[in-house]
Jmol script that loads the backbone (N, CA, C; Angstrom):
load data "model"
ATOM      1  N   UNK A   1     -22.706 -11.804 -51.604  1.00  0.00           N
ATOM      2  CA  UNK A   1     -21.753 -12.138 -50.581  1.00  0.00           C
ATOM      3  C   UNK A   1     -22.383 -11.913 -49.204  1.00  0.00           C
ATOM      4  N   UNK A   2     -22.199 -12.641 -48.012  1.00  0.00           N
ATOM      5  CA  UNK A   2     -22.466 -12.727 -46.712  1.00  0.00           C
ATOM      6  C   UNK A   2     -22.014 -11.605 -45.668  1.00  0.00           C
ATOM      7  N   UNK A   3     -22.187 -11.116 -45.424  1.00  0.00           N
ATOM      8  CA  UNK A   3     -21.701 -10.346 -44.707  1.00  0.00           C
ATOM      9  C   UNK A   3     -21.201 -10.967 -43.300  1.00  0.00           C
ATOM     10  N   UNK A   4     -20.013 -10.826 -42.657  1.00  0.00           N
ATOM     11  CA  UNK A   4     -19.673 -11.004 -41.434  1.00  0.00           C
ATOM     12  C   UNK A   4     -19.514 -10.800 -40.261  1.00  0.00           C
ATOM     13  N   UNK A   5     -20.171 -11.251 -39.444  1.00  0.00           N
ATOM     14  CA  UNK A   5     -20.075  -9.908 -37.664  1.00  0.00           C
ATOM     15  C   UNK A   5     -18.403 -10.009 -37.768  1.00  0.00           C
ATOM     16  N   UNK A   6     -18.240  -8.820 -37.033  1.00  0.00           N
ATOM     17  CA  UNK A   6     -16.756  -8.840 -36.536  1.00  0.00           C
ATOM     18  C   UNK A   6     -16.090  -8.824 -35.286  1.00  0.00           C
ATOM     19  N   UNK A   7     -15.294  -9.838 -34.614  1.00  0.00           N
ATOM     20  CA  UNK A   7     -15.911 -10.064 -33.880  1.00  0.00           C
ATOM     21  C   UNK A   7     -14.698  -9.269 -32.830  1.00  0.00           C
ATOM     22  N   UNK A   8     -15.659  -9.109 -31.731  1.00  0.00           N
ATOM     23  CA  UNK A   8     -14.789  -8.202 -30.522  1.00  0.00           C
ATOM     24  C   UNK A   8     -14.200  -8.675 -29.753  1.00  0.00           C
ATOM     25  N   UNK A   9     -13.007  -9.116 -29.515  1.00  0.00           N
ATOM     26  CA  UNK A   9     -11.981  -9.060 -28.497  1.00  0.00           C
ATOM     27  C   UNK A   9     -11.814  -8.296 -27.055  1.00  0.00           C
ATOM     28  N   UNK A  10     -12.358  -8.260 -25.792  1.00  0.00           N
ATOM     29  CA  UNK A  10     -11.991  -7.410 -24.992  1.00  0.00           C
ATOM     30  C   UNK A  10     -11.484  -8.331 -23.944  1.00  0.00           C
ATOM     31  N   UNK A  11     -10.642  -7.513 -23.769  1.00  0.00           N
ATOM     32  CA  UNK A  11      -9.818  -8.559 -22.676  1.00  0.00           C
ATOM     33  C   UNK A  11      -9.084  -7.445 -21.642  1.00  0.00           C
ATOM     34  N   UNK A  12      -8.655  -7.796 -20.197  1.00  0.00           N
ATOM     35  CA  UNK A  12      -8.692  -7.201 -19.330  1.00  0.00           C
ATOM     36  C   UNK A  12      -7.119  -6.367 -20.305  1.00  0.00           C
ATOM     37  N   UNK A  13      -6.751  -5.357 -19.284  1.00  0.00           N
ATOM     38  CA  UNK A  13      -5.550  -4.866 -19.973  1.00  0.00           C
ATOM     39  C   UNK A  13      -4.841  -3.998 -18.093  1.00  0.00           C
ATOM     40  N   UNK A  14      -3.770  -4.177 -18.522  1.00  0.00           N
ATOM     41  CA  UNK A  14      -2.658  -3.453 -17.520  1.00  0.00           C
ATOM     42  C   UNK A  14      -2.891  -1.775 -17.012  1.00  0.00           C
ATOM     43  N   UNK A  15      -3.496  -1.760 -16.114  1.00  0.00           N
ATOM     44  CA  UNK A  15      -3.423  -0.518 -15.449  1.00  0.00           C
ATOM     45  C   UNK A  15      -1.834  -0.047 -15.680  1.00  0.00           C
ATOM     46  N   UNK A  16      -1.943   1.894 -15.971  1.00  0.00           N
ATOM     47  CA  UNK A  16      -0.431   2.124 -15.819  1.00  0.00           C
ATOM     48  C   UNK A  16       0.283   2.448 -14.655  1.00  0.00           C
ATOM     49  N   UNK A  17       1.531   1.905 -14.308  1.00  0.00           N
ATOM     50  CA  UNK A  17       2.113   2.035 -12.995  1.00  0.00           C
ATOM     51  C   UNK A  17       2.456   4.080 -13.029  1.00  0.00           C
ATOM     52  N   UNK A  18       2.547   4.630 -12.082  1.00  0.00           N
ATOM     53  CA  UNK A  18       2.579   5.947 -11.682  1.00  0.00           C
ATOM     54  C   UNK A  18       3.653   5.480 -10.255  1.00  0.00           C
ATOM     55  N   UNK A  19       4.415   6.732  -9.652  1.00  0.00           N
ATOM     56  CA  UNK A  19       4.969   6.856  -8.661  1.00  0.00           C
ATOM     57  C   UNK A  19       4.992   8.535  -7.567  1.00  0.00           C
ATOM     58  N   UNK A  20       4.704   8.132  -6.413  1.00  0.00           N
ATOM     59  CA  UNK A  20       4.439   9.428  -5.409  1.00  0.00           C
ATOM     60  C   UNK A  20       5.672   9.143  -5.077  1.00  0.00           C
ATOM     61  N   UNK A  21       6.359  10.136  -4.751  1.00  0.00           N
ATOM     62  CA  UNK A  21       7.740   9.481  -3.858  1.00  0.00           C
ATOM     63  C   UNK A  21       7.786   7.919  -3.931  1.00  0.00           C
ATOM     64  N   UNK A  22       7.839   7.433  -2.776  1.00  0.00           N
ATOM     65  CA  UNK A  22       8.370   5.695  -2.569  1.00  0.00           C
ATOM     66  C   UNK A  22       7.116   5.456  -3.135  1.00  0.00           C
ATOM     67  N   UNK A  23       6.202   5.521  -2.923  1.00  0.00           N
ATOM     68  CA  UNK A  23       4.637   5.117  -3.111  1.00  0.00           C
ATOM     69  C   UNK A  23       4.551   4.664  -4.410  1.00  0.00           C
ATOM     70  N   UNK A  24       4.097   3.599  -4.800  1.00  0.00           N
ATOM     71  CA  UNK A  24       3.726   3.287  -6.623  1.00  0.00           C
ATOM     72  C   UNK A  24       2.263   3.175  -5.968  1.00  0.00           C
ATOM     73  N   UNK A  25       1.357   3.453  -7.353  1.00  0.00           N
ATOM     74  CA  UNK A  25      -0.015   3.697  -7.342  1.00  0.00           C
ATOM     75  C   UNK A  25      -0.408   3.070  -8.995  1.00  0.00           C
ATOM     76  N   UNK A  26      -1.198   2.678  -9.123  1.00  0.00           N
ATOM     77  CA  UNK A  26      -2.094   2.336 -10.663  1.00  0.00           C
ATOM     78  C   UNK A  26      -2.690   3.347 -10.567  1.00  0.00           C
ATOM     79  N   UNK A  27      -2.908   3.953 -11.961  1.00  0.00           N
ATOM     80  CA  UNK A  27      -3.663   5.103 -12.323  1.00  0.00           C
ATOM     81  C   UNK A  27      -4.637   4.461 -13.128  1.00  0.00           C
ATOM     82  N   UNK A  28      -6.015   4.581 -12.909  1.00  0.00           N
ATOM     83  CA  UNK A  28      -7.022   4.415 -13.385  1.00  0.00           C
ATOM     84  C   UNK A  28      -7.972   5.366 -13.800  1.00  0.00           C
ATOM     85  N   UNK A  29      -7.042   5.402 -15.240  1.00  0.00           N
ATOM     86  CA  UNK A  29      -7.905   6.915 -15.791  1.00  0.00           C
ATOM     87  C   UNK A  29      -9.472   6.722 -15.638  1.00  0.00           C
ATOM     88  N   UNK A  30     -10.089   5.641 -15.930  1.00  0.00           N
ATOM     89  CA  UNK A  30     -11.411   5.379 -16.560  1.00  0.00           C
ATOM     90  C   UNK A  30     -12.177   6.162 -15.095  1.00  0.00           C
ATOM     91  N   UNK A  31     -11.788   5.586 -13.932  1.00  0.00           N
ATOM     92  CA  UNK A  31     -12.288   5.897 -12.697  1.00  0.00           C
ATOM     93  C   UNK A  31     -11.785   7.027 -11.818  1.00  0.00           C
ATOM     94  N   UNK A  32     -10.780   7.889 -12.498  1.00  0.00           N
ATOM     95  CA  UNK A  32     -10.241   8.695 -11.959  1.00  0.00           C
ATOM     96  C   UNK A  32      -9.123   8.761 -10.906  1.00  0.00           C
ATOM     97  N   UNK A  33      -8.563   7.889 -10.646  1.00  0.00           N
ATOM     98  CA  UNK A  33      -8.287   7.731  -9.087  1.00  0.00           C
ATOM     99  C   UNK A  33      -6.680   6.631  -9.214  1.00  0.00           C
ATOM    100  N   UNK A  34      -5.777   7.425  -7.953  1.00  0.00           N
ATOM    101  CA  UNK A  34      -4.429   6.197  -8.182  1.00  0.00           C
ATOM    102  C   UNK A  34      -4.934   5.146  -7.363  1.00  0.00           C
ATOM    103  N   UNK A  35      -5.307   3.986  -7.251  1.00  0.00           N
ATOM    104  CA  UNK A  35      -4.758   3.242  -6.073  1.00  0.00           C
ATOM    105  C   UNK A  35      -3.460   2.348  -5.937  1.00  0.00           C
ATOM    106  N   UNK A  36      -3.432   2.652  -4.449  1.00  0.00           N
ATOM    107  CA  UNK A  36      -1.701   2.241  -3.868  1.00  0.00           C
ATOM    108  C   UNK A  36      -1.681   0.850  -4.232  1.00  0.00           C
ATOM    109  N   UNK A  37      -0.620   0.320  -4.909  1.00  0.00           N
ATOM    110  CA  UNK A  37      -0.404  -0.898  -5.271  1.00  0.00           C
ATOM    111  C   UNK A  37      -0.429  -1.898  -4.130  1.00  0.00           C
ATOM    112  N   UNK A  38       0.173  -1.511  -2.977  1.00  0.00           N
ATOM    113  CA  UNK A  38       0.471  -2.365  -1.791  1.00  0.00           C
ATOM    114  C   UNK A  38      -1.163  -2.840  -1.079  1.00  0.00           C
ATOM    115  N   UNK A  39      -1.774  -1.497  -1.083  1.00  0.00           N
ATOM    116  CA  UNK A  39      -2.521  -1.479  -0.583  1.00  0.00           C
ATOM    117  C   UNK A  39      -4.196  -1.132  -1.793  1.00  0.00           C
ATOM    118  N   UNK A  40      -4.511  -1.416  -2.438  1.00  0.00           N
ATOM    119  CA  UNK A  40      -5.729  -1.284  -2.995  1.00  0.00           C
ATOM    120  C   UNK A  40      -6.904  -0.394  -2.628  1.00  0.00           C
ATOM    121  N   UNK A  41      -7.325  -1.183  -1.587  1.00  0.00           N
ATOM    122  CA  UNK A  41      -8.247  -0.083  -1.525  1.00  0.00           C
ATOM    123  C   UNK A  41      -8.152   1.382  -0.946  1.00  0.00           C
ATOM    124  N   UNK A  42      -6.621   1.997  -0.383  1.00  0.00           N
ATOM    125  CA  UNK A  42      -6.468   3.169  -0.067  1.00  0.00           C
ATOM    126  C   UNK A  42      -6.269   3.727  -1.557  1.00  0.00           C
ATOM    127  N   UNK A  43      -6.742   4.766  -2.080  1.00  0.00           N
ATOM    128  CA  UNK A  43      -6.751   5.532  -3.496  1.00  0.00           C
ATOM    129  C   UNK A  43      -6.779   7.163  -2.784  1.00  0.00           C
ATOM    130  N   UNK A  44      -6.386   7.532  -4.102  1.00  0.00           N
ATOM    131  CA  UNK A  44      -5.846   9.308  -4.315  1.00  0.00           C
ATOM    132  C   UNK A  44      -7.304   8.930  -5.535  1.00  0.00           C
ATOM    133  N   UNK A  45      -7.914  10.455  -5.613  1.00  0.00           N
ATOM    134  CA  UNK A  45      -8.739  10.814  -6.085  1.00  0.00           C
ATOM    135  C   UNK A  45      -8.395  12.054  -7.852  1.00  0.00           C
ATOM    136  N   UNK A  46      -8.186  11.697  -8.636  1.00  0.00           N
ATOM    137  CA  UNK A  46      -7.649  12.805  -9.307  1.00  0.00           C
ATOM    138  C   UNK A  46      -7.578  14.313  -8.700  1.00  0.00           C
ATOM    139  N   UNK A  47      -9.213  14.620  -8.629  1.00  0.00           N
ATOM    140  CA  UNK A  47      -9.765  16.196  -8.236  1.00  0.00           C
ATOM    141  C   UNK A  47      -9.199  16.326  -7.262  1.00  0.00           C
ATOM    142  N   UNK A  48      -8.592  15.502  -6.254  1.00  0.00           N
ATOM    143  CA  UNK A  48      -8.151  16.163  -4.885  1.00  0.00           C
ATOM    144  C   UNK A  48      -6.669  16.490  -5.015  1.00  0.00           C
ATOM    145  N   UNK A  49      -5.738  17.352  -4.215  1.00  0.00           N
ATOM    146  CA  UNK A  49      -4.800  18.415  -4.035  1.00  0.00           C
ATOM    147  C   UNK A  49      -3.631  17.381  -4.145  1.00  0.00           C
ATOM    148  N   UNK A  50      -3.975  16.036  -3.704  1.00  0.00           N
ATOM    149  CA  UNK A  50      -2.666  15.510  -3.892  1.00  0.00           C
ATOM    150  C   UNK A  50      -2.849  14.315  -5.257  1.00  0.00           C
ATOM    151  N   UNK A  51      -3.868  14.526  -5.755  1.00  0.00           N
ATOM    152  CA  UNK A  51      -4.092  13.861  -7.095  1.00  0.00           C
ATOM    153  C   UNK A  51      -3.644  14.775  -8.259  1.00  0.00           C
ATOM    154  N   UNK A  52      -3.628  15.766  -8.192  1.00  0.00           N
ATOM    155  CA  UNK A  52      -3.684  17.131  -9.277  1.00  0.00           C
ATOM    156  C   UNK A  52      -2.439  17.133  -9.121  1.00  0.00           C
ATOM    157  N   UNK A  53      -1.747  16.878  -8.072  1.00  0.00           N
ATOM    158  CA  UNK A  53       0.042  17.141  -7.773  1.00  0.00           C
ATOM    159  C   UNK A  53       0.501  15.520  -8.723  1.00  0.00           C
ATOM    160  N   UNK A  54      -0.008  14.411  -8.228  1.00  0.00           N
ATOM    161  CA  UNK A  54       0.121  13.158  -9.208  1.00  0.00           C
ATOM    162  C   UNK A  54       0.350  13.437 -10.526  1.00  0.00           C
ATOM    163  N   UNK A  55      -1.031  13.948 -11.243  1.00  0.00           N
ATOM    164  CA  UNK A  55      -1.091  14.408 -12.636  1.00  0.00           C
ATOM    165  C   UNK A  55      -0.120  14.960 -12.949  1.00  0.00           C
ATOM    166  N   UNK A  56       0.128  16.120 -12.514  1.00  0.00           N
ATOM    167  CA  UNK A  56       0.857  17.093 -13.179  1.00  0.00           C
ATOM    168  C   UNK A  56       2.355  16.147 -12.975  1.00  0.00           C
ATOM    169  N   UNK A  57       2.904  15.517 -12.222  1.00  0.00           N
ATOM    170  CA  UNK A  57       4.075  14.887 -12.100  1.00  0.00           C
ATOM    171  C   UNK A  57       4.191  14.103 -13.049  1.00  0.00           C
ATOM    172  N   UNK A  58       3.046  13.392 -13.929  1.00  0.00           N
ATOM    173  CA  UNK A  58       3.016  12.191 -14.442  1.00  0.00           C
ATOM    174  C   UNK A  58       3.077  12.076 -15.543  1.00  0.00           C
ATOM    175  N   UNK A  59       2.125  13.524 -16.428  1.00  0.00           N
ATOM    176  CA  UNK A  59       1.558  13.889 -17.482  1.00  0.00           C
ATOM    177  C   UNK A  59       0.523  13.241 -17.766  1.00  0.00           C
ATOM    178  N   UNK A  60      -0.365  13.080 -16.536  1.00  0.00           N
ATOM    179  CA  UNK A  60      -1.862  12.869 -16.852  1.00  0.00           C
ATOM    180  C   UNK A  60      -2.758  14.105 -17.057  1.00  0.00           C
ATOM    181  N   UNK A  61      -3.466  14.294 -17.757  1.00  0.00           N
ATOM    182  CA  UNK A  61      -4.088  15.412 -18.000  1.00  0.00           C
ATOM    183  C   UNK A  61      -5.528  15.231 -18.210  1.00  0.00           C
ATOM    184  N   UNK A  62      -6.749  15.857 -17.790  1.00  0.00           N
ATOM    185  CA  UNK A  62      -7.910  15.703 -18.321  1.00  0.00           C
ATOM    186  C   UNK A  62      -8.708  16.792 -19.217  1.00  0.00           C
ATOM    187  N   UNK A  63      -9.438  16.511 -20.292  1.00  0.00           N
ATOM    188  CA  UNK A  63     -10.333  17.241 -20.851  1.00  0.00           C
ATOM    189  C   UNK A  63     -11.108  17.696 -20.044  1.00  0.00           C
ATOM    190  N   UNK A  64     -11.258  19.196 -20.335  1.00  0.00           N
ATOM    191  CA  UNK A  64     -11.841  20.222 -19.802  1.00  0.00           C
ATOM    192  C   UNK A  64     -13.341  20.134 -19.816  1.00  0.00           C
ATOM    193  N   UNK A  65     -13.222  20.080 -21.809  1.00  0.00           N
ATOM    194  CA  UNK A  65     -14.873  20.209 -21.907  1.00  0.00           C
ATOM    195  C   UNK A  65     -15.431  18.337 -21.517  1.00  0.00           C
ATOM    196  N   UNK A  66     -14.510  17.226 -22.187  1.00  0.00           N
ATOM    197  CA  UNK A  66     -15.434  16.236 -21.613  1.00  0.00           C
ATOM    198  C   UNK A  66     -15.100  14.757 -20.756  1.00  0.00           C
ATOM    199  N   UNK A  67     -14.142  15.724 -20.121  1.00  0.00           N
ATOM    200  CA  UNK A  67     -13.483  14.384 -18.925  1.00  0.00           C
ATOM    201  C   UNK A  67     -13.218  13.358 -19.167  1.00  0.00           C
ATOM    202  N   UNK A  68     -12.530  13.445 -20.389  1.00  0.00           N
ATOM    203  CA  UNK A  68     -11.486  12.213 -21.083  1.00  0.00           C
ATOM    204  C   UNK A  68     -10.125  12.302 -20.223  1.00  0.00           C
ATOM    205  N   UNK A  69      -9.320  11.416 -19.587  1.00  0.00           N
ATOM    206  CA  UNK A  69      -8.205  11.200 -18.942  1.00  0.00           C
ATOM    207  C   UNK A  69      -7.100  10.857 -19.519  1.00  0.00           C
ATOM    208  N   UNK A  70      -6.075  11.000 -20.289  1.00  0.00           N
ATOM    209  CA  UNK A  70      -4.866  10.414 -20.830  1.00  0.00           C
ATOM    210  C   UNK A  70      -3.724  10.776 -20.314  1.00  0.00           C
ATOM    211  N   UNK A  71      -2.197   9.957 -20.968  1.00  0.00           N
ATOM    212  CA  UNK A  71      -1.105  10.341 -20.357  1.00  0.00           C
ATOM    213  C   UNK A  71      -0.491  10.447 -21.477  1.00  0.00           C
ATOM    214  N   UNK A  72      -0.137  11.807 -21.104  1.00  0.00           N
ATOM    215  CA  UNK A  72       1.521  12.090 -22.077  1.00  0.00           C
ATOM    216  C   UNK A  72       2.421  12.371 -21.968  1.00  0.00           C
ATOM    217  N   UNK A  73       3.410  12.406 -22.754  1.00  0.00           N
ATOM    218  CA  UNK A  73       4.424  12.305 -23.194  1.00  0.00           C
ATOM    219  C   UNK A  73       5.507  13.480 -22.732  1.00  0.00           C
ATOM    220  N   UNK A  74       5.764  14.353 -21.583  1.00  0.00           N
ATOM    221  CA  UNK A  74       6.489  15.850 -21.680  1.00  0.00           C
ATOM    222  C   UNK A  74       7.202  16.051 -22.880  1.00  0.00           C
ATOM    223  N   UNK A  75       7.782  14.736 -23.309  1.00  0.00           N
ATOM    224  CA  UNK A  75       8.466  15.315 -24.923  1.00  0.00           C
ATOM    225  C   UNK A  75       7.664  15.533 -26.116  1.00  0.00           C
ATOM    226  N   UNK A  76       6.695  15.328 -25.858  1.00  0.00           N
ATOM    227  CA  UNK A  76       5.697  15.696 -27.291  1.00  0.00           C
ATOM    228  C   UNK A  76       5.768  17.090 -27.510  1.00  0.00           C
ATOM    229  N   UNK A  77       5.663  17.628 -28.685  1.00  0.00           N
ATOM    230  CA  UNK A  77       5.193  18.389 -29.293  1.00  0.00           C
ATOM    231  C   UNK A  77       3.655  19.151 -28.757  1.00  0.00           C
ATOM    232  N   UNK A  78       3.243  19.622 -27.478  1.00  0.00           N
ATOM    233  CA  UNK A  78       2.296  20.041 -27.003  1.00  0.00           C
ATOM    234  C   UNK A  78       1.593  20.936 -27.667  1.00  0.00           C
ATOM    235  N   UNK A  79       2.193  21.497 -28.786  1.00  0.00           N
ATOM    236  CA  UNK A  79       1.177  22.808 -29.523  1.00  0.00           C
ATOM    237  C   UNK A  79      -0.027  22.624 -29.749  1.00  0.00           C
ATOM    238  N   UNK A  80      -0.336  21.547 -30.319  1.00  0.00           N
ATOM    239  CA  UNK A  80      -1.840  21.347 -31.474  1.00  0.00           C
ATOM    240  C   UNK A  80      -2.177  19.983 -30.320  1.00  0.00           C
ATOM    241  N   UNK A  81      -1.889  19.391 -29.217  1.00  0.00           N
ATOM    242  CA  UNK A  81      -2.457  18.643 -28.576  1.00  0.00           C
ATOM    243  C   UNK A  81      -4.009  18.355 -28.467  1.00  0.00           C
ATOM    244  N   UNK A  82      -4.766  17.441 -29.107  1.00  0.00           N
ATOM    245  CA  UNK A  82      -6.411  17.477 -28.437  1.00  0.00           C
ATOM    246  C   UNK A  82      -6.491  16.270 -28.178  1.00  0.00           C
ATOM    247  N   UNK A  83      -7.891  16.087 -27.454  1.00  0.00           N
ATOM    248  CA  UNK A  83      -8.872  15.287 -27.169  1.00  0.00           C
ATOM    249  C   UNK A  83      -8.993  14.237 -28.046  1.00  0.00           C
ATOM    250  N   UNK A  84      -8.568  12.833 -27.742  1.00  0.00           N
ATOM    251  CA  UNK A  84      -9.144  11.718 -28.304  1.00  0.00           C
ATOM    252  C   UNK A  84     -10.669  11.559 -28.535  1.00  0.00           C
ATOM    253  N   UNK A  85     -10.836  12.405 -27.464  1.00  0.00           N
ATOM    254  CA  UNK A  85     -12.865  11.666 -27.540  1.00  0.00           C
ATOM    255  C   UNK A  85     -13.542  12.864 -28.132  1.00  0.00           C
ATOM    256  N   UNK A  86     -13.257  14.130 -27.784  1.00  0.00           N
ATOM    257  CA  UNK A  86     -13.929  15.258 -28.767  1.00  0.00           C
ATOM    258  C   UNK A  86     -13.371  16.079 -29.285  1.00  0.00           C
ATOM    259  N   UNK A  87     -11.746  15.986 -29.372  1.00  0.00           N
ATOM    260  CA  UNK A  87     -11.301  17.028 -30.284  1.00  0.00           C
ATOM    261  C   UNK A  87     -10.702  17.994 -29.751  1.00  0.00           C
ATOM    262  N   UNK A  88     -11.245  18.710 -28.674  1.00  0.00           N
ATOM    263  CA  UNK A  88     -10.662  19.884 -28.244  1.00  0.00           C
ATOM    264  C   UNK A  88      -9.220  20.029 -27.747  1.00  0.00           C
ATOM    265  N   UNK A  89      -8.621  21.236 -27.605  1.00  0.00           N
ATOM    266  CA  UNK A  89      -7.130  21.552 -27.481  1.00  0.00           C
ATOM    267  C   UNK A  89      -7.146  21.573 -25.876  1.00  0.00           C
ATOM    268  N   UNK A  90      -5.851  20.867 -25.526  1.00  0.00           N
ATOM    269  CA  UNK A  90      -5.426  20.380 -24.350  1.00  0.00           C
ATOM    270  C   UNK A  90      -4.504  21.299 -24.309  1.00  0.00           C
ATOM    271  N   UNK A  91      -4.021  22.052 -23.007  1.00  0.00           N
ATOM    272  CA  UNK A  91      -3.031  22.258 -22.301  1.00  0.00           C
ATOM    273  C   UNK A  91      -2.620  22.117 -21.226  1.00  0.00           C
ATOM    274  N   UNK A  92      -1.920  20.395 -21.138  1.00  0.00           N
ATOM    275  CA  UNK A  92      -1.742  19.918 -20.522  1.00  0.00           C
ATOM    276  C   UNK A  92      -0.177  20.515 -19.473  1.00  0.00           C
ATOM    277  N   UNK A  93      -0.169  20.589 -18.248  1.00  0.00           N
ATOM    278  CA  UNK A  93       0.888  21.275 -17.064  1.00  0.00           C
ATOM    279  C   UNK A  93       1.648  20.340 -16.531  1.00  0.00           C
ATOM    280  N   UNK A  94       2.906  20.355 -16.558  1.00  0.00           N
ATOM    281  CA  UNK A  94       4.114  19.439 -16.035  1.00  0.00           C
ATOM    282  C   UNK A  94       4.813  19.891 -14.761  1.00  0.00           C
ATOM    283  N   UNK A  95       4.929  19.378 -14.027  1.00  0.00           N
ATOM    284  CA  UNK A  95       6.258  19.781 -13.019  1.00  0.00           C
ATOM    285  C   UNK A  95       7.478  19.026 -13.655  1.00  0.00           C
ATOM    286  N   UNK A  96       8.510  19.979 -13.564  1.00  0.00           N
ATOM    287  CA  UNK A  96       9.472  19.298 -14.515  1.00  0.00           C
ATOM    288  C   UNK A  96      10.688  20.161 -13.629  1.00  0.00           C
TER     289      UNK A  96
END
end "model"
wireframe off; spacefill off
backbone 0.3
color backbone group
């Protein structure tokens, strides 16, 4: 029998909408950073004081040990939370 490539699909996909007060922003985990919908090229930086305030509002959270970015859920079950990319246990912080 032949074996078959399989074949890859990538196709652009939807940044997730986030909100600062009035402000909506795309969160772009891959790059770290919100930028303002209205405005594009003004961006919030994760690491900076009013990005970390974003996160925590949003339930974006990053891996410690390897700077994987995701968003969750405040209703999840946070106990046993890890890392998509290496595993490790997340404790991820909410303002709530």
């Amino acid at each position: 029998m032949a074996k078959t490539k399989q074949e890859v699909f990538t196709s652009p996909w939807a940044l997730p909408i986030v909100r600062d007060g009035a402000t909506k922003y795309f969160a772009d985990l891959r790059l770290r950073e919100f930028r303002n919908i209205s405005y594009p090229h003004n961006y919030i930086g994760f690491d900076s004081e009013q990005g970390r305030s974003i996160c925590r509002q949003n339930g974006i959270i990053i891996c410690p040990h390897c700077g994987t970015s995701v968003i969750i859920s405040p209703s999840l079950d946070i106990g046993k939370l890890r890392c998509v990319k290496c595993f490790s246990l997340l404790v991820p912080v909410f303002d709530i």
